[in-house]
C-alpha positions as CSV (number, residue, x, y, z in Angstrom):
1,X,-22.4,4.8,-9.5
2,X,-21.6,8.2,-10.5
3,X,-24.5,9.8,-8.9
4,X,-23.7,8.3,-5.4
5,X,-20.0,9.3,-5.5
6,X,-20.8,12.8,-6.0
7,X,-23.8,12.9,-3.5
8,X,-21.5,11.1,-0.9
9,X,-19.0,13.4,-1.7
10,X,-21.0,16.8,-1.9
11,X,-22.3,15.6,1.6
12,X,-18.6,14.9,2.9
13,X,-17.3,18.3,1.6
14,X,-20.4,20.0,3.2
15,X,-19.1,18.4,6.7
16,X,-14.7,18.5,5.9
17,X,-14.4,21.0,3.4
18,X,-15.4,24.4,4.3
19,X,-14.5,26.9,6.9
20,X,-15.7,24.9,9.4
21,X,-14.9,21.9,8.4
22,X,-11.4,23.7,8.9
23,X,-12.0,25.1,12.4
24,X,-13.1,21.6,13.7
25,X,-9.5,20.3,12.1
26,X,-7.5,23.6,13.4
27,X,-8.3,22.3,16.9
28,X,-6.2,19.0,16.7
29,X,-3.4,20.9,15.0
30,X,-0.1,20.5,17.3
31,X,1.3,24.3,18.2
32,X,4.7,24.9,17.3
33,X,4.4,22.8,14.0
34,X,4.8,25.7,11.4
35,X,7.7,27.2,13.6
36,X,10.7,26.8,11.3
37,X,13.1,29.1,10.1
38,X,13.2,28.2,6.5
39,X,16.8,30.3,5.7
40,X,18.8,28.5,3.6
41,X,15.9,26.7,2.0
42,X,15.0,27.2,-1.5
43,X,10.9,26.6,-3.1
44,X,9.9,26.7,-6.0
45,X,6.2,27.4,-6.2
46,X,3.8,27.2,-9.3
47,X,0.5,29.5,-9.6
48,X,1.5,31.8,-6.9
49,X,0.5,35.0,-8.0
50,X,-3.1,34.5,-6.4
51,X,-5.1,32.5,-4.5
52,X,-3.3,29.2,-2.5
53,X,-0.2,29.6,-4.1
54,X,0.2,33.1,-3.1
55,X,-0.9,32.4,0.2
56,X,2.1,29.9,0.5
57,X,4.7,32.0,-1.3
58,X,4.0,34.5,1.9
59,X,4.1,32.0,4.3
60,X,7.5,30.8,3.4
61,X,8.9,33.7,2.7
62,X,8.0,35.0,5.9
63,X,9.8,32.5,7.7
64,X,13.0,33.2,5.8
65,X,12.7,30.8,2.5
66,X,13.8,31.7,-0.8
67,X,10.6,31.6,-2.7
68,X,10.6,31.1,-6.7
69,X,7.5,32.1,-8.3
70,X,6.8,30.2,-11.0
71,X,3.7,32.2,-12.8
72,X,2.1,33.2,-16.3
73,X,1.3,36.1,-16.3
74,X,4.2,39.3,-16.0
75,X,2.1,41.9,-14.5
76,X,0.1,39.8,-12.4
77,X,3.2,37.8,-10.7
78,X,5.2,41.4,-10.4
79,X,2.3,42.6,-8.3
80,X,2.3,39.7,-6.1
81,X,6.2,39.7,-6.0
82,X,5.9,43.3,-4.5
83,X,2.9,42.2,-2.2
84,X,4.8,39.1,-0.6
85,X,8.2,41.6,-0.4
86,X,5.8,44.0,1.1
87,X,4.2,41.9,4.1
88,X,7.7,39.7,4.7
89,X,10.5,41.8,4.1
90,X,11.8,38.9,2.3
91,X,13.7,40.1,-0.6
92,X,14.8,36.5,-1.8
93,X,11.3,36.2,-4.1
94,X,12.3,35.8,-7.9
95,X,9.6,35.6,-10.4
96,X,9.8,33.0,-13.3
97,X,7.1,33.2,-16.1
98,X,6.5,30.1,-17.6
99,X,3.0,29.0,-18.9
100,X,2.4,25.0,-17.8
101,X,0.0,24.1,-20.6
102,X,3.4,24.7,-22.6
103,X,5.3,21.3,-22.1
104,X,8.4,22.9,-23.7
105,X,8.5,26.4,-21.8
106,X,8.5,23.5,-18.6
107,X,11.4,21.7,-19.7
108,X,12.8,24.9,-20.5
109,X,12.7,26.4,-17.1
110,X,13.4,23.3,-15.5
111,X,16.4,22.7,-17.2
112,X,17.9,26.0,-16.7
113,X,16.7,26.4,-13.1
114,X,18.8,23.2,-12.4
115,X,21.7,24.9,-13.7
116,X,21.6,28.3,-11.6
117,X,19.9,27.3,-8.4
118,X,19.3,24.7,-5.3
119,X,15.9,23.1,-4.7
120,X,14.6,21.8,-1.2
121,X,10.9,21.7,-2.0
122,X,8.7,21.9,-4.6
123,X,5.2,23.2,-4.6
124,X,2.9,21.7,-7.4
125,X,0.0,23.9,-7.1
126,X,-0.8,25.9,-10.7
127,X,-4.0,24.6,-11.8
128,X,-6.3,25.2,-14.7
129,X,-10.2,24.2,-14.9
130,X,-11.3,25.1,-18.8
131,X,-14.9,24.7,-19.0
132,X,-15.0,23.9,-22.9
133,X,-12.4,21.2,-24.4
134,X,-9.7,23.3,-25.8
135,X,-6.0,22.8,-27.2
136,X,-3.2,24.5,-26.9
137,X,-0.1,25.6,-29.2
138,X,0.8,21.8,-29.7
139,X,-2.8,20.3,-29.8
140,X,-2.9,19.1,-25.8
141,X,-6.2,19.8,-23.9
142,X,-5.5,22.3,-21.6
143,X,-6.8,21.2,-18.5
144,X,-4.5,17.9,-18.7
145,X,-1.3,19.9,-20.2
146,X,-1.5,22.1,-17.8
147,X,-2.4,19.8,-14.5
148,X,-1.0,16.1,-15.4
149,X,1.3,16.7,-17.9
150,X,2.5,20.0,-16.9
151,X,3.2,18.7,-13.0
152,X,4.9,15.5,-14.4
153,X,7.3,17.3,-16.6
154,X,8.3,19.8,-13.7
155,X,8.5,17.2,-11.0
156,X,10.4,14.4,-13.3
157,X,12.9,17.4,-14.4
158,X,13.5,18.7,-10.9
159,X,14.1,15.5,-8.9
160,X,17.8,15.6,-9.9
161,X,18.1,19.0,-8.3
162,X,16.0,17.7,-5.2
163,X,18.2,14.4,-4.8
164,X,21.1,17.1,-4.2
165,X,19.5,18.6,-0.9
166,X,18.8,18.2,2.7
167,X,15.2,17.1,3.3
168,X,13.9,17.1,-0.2
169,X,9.9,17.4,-0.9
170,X,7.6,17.4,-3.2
171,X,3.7,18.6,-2.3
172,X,1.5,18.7,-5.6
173,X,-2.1,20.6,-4.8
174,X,-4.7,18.0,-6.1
175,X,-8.7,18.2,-4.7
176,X,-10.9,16.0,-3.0
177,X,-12.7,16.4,-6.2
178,X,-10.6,13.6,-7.7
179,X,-12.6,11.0,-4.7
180,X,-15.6,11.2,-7.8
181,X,-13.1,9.3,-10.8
182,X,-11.5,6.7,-11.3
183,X,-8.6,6.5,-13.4
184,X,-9.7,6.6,-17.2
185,X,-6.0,5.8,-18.9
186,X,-7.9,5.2,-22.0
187,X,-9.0,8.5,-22.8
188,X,-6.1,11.3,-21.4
189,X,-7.6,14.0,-23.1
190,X,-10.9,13.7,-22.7
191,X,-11.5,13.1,-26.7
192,X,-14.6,10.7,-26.0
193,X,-18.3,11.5,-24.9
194,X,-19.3,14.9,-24.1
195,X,-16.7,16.8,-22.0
196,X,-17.5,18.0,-19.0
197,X,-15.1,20.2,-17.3
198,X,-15.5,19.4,-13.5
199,X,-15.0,16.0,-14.4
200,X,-12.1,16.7,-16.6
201,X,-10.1,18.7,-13.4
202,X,-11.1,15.9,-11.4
203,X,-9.6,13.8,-13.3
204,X,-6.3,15.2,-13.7
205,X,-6.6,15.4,-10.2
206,X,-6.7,11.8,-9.2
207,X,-4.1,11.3,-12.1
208,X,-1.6,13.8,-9.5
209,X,-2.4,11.9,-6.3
210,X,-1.4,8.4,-8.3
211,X,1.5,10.2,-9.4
212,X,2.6,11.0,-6.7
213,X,2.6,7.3,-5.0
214,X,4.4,6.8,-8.0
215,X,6.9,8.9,-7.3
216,X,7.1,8.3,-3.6
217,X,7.9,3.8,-4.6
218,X,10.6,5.3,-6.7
219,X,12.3,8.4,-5.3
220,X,13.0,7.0,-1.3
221,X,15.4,9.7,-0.4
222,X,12.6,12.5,-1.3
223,X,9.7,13.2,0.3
224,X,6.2,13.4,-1.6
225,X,2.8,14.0,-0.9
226,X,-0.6,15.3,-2.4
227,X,-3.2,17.2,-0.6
228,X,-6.5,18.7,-0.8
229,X,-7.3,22.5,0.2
230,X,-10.6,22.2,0.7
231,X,-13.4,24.7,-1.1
232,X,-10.9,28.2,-0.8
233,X,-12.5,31.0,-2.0
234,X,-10.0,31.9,-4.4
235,X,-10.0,33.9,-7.8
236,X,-9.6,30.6,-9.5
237,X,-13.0,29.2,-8.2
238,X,-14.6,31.9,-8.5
239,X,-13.9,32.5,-12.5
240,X,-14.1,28.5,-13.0
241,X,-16.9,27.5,-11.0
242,X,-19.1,30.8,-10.5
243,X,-22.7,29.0,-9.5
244,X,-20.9,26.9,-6.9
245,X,-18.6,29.8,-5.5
246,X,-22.1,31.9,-5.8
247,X,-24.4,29.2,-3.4
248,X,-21.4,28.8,-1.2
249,X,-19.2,31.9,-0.9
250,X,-20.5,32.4,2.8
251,X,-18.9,28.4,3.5
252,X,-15.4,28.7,2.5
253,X,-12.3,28.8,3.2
254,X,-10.0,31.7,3.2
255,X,-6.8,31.6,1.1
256,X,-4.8,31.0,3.9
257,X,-6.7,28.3,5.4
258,X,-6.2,27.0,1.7
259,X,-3.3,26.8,1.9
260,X,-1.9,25.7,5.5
261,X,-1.7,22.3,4.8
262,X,0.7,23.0,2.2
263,X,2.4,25.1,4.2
264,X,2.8,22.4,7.2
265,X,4.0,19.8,4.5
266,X,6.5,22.3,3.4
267,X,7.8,23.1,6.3
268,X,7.2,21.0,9.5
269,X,9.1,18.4,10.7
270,X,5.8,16.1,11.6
271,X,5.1,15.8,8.1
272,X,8.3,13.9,7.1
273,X,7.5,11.3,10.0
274,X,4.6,10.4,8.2
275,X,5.1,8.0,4.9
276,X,6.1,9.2,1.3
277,X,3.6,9.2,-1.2
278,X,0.0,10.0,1.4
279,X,-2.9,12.6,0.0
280,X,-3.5,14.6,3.1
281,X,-6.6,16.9,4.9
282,X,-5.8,19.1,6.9
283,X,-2.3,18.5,8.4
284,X,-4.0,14.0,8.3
285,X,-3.4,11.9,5.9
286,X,-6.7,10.7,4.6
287,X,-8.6,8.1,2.4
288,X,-7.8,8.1,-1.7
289,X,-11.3,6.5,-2.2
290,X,-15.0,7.2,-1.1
291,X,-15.8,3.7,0.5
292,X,-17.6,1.7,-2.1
293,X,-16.9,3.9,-4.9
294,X,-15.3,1.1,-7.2
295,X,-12.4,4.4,-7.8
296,X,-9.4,2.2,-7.3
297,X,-6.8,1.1,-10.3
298,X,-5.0,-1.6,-11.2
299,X,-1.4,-1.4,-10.8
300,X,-1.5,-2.2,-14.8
301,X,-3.3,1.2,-15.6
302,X,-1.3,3.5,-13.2
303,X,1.9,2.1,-14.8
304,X,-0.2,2.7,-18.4
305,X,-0.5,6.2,-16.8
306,X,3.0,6.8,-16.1
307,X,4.3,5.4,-19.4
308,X,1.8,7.5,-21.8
309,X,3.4,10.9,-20.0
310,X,7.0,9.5,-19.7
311,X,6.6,9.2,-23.8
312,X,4.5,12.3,-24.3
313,X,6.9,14.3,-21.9
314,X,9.1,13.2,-24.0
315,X,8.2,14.3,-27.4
316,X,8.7,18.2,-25.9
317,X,11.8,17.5,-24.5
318,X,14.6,20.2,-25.4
C-alpha cells in the first residue's frame, strides 16, 4: 500500500507541486486578494530567517504588519531582520530566539510573549527533517519535538492571546508529504522499525493537519488552517533532502511562491469565508487523503493524539 501512495503521490507532485504546477494555479488566483494593509496587526512567525518563513516575514511586513521572528539561530535571524527592514522599511520586526525542539524554551517564550504583546496570527512554519533518529536535551526525537510537539505547545499557549483579537488565525506549514501516512499514535517517536527520516517528517506532518481540525472543532472564534508549499527550493530542502533538490532543482518553486499561500491565509479576507480547520493548495482547499490510500483515522486515535501531547506538553510546562 505504501508503494502505491508514494507513486501516486510522486506523480501528483510532478503535476501540482512544482513551479508549474504553481503557474497553472496563479492563473485562477482572484487580483486584489493580498491587498491589505496589515498596520495594526501583529504575527508571530516561526523559522523565518530563511527560506518560506522569510519569504512571509517580508511579505507582511511590507504591507505594514508587525512581524515577530521567532528563530534559532542569533546571527542568522539578525541578518534576516536587517534584510526584511531593508526591502520593507518596516521597522516593527523583533527577533525572538527560541529553539522548538526545546519544549520549555516554547513555553517560555510563549508565556512571556502573552504578557508584553497582542497576537492576530500565527504562523506555524519552523520545521526540522533529521535524517538519523536523534534526541534532544530532554530525550524527544527531534523531528517530532520540533514539528508536533513544538507547534502544539506554541499554538495551545498562544490561543489565549489570539481569543483577545480581531480576526484571529492560525496557519501551521505542513507538506503534501503527509498524503503518504497515516496516523501511527502508537509509535510518536519513531522508536520501532528502522527510522526513516522522510517518513518521520511526514509523519509529523499529517500529525499538524489533524491538529489543526482539532483545533478548528474547538476554538470557533479563531481561524485555523494547514497548508502545503509545494517542492520550494529552500535552504532547508536542499541540506535535508540533497538527491531530491539535486534531480529537481530546475522544477521548483521559488521561496516566494512557497510561501504565497501562507501569505493569502494570513492576510486575505477570502480565506476566512472559507471553513476553520481546511489543508489548503494554492490559495484551495484540497483533499487530506490520496483516494484509496486507507490514510484516514479514527476519531479514537486523533483524540489518542491529542491527549499523548496535552500530557507530554505538559511535563515541560513552566
Amino acid at each position: 500500500m505504501s508503494l502505491y501512495r508514494n507513486a501516486v503521490w510522486f506523480v501528483k507532485g510532478l503535476q501540482e507541486y512544482t513551479r508549474a504546477g504553481y503557474e497553472a494555479a496563479a492563473k485562477h488566483f482572484v487580483a486584489g486578494d493580498l491587498d491589505a494593509n496589515l498596520s495594526g496587526r501583529s504575527f508571530v512567525i516561526t523559522g523565518a530567517n530563511s527560506g518560506i518563513g522569510k519569504a512571509t516575514a517580508c511579505e507582511v511586513a511590507g504591507r505594514g504588519g508587525t512581524v515577530h521572528m521567532v528563530c534559532r539561530n542569533k546571527d542568522r535571524a539578525e541578518a534576516a531582520r536587517k534584510d526584511i527592514v531593508e526591502q520593507t522599511g518596516n521597522e516593527n520586526v523583533h527577533v525572538h530566539l527560541v529553539d522548538m525542539s526545546s519544549p520549555r524554551q516554547v513555553w517560555e517564550f510563549a508565556e512571556n510573549f502573552k504578557k508584553n504583546n497582542s497576537l492576530h496570527v500565527l504562523v506555524n512554519n519552523a520545521g526540522c527533517m533529521v535524517n538519523q533518529r536523534e534526541l534532544q536535551e530532554d530525550g524527544l526525537e527531534k523531528n517530532f519535538a520540533t514539528n508536533t510537539l513544538g507547534t502544539f505547545i506554541l499554538t495551545t499557549a498562544l490561543i489565549p492571546a489570539l481569543k483577545k483579537s480581531h480576526d484571529p488565525r492560525v496557519i501551521t506549514v505542513s507538506s503534501g508529504g503527509m498524503l503518504v501516512q497515516r496516523l501511527n499514535v502508537g509509535d510518536l517517536q519513531f522508536e520501532k522499525g528502522t527510522f526513516d527520516g522522510t517518513m518521520a517528517y511526514a509523519q509529523n506532518k499529517r500529525q499538524q493537519v489533524i491538529l489543526t481540525e482539532l483545533w478548528a472543532a474547538e476554538h470557533k472564534d479563531i481561524h485555523f488552517s494547514s497548508m502545503h508549499p509545494g517542492w520550494a527550493d529552500t535552504p532547508a530542502v536542499r541540506s535535508s533532502m540533497p538527491d531530491f533538490h539535486a534531480r529537481m532543482k530546475n522544477k521548483l518553486r521559488s521561496e516566494a511562491q512557497g510561501a504565497d499561500t501562507i501569505v493569502w491565509l494570513a492576510v486575505s479576507e477570502g480565506a476566512v469565508k472559507l471553513p476553520s480547520g481546511l489543508f489548503f493548495q494554492d490559495r484551495k482547499p484540497v483533499s487530506t487523503h490520496l483516494p484509496l490510500a486507507s490514510t484516514r483515522a479514527s476519531k479514537a486515535e486523533e483524540e489518542q493524539l491529542k491527549a499523548a501531547l496535552e500530557e507530554l506538553a505538559n511535563q515541560f510546562r513552566p
